[in-house]
Structure formats: C-alpha cells, structure tokens
C-alpha positions as CSV (number, residue, x, y, z in Angstrom):
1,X,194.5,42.4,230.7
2,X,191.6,41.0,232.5
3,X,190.3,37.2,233.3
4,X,186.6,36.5,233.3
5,X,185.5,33.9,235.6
6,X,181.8,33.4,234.6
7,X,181.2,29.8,236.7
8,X,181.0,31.7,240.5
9,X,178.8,30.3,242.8
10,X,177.4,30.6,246.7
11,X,174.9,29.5,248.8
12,X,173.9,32.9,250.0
13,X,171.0,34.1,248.8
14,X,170.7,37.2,250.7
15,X,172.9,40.6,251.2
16,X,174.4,40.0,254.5
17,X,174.9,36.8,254.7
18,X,176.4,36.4,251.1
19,X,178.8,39.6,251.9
20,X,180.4,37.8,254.8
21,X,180.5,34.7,253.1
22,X,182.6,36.6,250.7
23,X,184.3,38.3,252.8
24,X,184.7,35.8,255.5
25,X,184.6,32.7,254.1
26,X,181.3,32.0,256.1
27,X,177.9,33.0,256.0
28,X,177.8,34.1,260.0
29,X,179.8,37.0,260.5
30,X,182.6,37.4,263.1
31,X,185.7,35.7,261.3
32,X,188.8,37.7,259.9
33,X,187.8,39.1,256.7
34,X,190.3,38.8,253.6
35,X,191.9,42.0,254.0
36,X,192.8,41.0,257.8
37,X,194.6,38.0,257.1
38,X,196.6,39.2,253.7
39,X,197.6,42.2,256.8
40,X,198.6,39.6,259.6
41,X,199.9,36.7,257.3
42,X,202.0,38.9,255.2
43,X,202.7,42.0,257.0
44,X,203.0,45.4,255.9
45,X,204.8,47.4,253.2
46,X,204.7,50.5,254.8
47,X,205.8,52.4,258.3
48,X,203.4,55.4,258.0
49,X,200.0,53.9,256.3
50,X,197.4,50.9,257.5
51,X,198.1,47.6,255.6
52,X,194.6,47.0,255.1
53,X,192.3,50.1,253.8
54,X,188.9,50.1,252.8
55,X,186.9,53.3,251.0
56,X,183.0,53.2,250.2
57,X,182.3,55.0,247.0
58,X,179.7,57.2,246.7
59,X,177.5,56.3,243.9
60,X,175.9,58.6,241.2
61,X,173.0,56.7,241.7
62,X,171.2,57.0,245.1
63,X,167.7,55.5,244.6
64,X,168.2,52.4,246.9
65,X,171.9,52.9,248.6
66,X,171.8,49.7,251.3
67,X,173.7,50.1,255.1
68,X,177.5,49.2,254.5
69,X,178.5,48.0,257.7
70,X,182.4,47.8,259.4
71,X,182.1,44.4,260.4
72,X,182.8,43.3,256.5
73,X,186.1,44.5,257.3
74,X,186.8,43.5,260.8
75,X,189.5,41.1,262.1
76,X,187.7,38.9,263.7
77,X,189.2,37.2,266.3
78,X,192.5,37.8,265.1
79,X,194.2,41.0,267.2
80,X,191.9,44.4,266.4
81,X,195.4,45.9,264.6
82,X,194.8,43.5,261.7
83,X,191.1,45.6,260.8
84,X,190.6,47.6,257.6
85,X,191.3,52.0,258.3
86,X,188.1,53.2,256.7
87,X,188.4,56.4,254.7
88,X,185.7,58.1,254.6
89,X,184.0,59.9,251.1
90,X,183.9,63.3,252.1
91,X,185.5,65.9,254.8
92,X,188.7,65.0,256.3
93,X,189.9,61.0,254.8
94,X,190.4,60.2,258.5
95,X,188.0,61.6,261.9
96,X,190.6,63.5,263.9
97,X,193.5,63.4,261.1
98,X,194.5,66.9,262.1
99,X,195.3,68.1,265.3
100,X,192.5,70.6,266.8
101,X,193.5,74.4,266.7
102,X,196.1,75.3,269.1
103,X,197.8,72.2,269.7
104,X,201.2,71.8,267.9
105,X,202.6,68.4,267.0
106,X,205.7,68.1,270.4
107,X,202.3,68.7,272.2
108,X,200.7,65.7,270.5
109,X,204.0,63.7,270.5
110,X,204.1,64.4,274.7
111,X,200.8,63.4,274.7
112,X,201.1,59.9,273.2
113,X,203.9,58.9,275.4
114,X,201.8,59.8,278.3
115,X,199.5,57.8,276.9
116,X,201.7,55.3,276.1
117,X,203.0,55.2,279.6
118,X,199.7,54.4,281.0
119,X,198.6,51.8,278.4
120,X,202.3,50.0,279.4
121,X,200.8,50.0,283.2
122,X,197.5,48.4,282.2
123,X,198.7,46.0,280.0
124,X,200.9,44.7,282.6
125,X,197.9,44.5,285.4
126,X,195.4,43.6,283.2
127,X,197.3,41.7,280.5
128,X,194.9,42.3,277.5
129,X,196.9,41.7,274.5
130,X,193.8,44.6,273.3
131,X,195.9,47.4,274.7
132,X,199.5,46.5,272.9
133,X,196.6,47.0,269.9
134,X,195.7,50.2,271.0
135,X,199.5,51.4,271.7
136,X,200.2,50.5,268.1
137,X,197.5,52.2,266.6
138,X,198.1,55.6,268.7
139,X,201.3,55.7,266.9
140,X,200.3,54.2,263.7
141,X,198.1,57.3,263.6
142,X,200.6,59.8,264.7
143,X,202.7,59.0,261.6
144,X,199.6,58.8,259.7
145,X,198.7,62.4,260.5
146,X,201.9,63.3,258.0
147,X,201.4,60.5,255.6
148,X,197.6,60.9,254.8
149,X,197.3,64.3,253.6
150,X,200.2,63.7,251.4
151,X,198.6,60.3,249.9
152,X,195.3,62.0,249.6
153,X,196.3,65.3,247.8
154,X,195.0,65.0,244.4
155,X,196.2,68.4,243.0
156,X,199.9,66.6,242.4
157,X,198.8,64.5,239.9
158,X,198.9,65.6,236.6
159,X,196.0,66.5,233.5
160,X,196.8,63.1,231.8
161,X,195.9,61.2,235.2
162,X,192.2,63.3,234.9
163,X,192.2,62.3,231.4
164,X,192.8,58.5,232.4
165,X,190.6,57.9,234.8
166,X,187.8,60.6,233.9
167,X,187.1,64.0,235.4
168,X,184.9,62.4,238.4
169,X,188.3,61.3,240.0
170,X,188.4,65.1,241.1
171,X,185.5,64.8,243.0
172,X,186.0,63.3,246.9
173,X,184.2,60.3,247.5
174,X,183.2,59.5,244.1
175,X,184.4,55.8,242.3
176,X,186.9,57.2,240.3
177,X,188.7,59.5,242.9
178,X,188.6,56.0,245.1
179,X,190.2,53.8,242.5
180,X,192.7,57.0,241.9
181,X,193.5,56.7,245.3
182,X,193.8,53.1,245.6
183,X,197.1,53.3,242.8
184,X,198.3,56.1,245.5
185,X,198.0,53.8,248.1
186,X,200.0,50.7,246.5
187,X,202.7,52.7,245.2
188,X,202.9,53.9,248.5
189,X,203.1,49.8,249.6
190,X,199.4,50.0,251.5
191,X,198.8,45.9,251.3
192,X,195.2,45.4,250.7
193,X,193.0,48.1,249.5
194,X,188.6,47.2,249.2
195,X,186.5,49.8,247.6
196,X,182.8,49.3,248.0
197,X,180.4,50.6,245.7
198,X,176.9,50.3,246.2
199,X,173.2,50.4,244.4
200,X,173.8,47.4,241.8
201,X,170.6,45.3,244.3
202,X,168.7,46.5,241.2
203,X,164.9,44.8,241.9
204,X,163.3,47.7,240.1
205,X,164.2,50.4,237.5
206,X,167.3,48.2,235.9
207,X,167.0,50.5,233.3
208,X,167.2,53.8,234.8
209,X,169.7,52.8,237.0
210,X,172.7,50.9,235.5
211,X,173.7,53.3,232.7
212,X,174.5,55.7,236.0
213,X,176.5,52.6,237.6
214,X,178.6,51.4,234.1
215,X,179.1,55.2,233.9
216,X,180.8,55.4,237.7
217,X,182.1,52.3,236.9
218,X,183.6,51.9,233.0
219,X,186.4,54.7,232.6
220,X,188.2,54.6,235.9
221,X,188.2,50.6,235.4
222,X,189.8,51.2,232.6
223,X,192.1,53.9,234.4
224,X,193.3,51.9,237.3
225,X,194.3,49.1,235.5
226,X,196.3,50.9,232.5
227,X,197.6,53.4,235.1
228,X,199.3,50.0,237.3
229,X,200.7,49.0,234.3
230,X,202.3,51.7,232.5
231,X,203.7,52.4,236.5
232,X,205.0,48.6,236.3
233,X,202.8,48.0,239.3
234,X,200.1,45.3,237.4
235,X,202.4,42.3,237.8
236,X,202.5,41.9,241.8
237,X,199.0,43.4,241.9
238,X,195.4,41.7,241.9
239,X,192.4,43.5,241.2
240,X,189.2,41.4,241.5
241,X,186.1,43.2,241.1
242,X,182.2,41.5,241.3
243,X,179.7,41.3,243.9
244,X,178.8,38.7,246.2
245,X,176.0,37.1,243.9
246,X,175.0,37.5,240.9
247,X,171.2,38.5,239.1
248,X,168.7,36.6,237.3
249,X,168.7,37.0,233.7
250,X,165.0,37.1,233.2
251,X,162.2,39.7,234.7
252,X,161.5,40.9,237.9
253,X,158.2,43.0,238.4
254,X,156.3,44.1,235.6
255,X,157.8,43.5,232.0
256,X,157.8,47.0,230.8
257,X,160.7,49.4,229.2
258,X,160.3,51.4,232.0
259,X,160.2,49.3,235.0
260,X,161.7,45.9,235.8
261,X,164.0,44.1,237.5
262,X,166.4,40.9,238.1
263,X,166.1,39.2,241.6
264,X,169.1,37.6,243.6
265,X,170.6,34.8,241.6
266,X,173.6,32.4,243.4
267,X,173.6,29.6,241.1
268,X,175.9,31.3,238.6
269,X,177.5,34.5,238.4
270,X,180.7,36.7,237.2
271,X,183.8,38.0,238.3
272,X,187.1,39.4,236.5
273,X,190.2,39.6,237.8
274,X,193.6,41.8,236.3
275,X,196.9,41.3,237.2
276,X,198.4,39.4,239.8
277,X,199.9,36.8,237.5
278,X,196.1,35.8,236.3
279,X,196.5,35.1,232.1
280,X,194.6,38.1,230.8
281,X,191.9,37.5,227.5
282,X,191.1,34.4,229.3
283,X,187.3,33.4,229.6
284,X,187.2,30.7,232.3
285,X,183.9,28.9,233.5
286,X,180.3,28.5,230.9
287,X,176.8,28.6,232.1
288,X,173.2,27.0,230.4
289,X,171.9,29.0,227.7
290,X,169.8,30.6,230.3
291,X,172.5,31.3,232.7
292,X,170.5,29.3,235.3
293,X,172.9,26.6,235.7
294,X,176.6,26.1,235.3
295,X,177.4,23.3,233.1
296,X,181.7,23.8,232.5
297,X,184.3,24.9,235.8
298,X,182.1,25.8,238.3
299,X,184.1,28.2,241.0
300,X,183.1,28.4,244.3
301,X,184.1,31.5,245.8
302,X,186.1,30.0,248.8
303,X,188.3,28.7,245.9
C-alpha cells in the first residue's frame, strides 16, 4: 500500500529550522503551517471537531526527548481559527474539556452568550477580525465538550482493533493509541490530523535506542493503514510519515557495538506515503551507493 520516496532533500541542517521548513515551507518560522492551509483552503468536515488536530506521542524511549513547540502548528498570518487543537498525551485530551464541579451545561451555554455579547461590542469598536476568531472558538469548544469524550473513548472499540494496532493503543499518550485516534478522528471528518513522535535525533546510542522507536512505531503503522482500508477510508486519505531530514549512513562518535551514532544528513533522505491516490509498491527516487548524493528524481520537499 505504501510509496517510498527515497530522493527527499532540504537545505536545513538543523532541528528548527528544517521543521518549519517542512512545515512551513520556509526555514524562518511565522508562516501558515500545512495543516492551516488544508483547514482554510478546504474547510471543514465536521460541526463539533477542529479541522486541523495535532497529538505528540509519547515515546518509549526517553533518553534525549527535544522541546516540541506550537508554533509548528500555527496559522501564521492567516486568521488564529485556522491553528492546529493540540491534544494533549495524558489527563483530560483537552485543558478545560469538562465543566468545573457545580456548573451545569444551560449555565455554560448562558455564559457563552454573555460572552458572546461582549465580544459582538468589541469587535465592532475595535474591529479586530482576532475577536470573530475568538467567538468561533468559544463555540467550537462548547460543542466540543460533547464531541471529545465521545471521539476519545477507547473502551467502544473492539478486541480485534487491540489486536490490530497492538496492545499499547490502550495506553493514553502512547503512538499507537495516537494513530488509533487519528482513524477516530477522520471517520468522524476531522481534516488534517499531525502526530509527532519524538527521540529519532539519534547522535549517540543508535543501537540501544531504535529497536524501542521501530517497536512504537512498526505495528500501529501497520494498523492504521489496514484499519483505513478495510473501513474504505484509504482512498481519499494521505498518510505521509518521515522526518524533516534524514541521517548519515556512516559513524558518529566512537565505532563501537555499544555506542555510535549518525549526524544530521539533508542531501538525501526518505519518506513514504499510503493512500491518497499515491500507486502503492512504488519505489520512487535512488541515491549513490553511499547514500551521500542523489543521482535519479531528486524531491525537494516543497514539491
């Protein structure tokens, strides 16, 4: 089902600046990210959920777990509606998803419209196209508060989905229980879903480490994209997985079993993609023996 693309290249050779380039399209950060303009160019699918969500997964791994930062999934200077809803790995999906003890929904409802009200009166003094944002996210979030503990209640799915995508997709916050939720989501008709998934920046300990990350990594791959299909959902659905460079292929550190690395490597590097219309079994793109260079299809990652 999947499409290898193994002529990527970028001229970012560092974290930040080759995350927004990826994101973004440029290497300084402050544009609309991806997610924000599939939201504001195509709309969304669904009343009661965000367009555009993103999750960080919470890796097995935690030796050298780098800052993940919001802006990656900012809007830019497109209106502040069009940003990613972060749900967060562990405690309530949302901050402030429930209503505190003692207050019943009319209460919440009579709330809003006050609110409402007043936001009406500033926008038309102040005119801040900001506070129509805000209106439409109070609300947003007040249909949410109905919508999100139904999308994020795992216990209705059945043993065969736990047997799909592995037993970690029980556990909050962990890869699998993200990509779980991610089919949840577009069945549901959420637009663009990111999952992040950190401690691949492997400088050190290669070896100790990636058997932990192919492990979060391997089954609920293998879930999420067999579960979209059998549910018909594969063909108007892209997946595209990689990272926003890719690694040497020779040492880093000392040259022991125990302890080396691969450093940052742009020239040439690896993505797949699934669905979507993309020709599955299709190997696009061939680097040097050495994977130093590309030499057939080079893919930039704008394109």
């Amino acid at each position: 089902e999947m499409t290898f693309v193994r002529s990527m290249y970028t001229e970012a050779i560092n974290h930040e600046p080759a995350i927004s380039l990826m994101q973004t399209g440029n290497q300084v950060t402050g544009r609309p990210c991806l997610g924000a303009w599939a939201s504001y160019g195509l709309g969304s699918l669904n009343d009661n959920l965000p367009s555009f969500v993103v999750m960080v997964a919470r890796s097995t791994n935690q030796e050298q777990v780098q800052a993940i930062s919001a802006r990656l999934w900012s809007s830019g200077y497109l209106p502040g509606e069009y940003s990613a809803t972060s749900f967060r790995s562990s405690g309530d999906p949302i901050l402030f998803i429930n209503n505190p003890d003692g207050v019943p929904q009319e209460v919440r409802r009579t709330t809003l419209d006050g609110l409402n009200r007043l936001n009406e009166l500033n926008y038309k003094q102040v005119g801040d196209p900001e506070i129509h944002t805000r209106i439409q996210q109070y609300e947003l979030a007040f249909r949410m508060q109905s919508s999100v503990p139904e999308l994020t209640d795992l216990s209705t799915e059945p043993k065969s989905t736990f047997d799909l995508y592995g037993e970690e997709a029980k556990k909050s916050g962990t890869l699998a229980s993200s990509m779980l939720l991610a089919r949840r989501m577009v069945e549901r008709g959420v637009r663009f879903v990111q999952i992040y998934h950190n401690n691949w920046d492997t400088h050190a300990n290669a070896a100790g480490r990636l058997p932990d990350q192919c492990r979060d990594l391997d089954q609920p791959t293998y879930g999420l994209i067999t579960d979209l299909k059998q549910r018909g959902l594969l063909d108007d659905t892209l997946v595209i997985w990689g990272g926003e460079f890719g690694r040497t292929i020779y040492s880093q550190g000392g040259l022991s079993k125990e302890n080396y690395g691969r450093d940052h490597h742009p020239r040439c590097f690896t993505m797949w993609m699934a669905g979507g219309g993309f020709k599955g079994g299709t190997i696009y793109g061939e680097t040097d023996d050495f994977s130093y260079n590309i030499v057939r299809d080079p893919v930039h990652i704008r394109d």
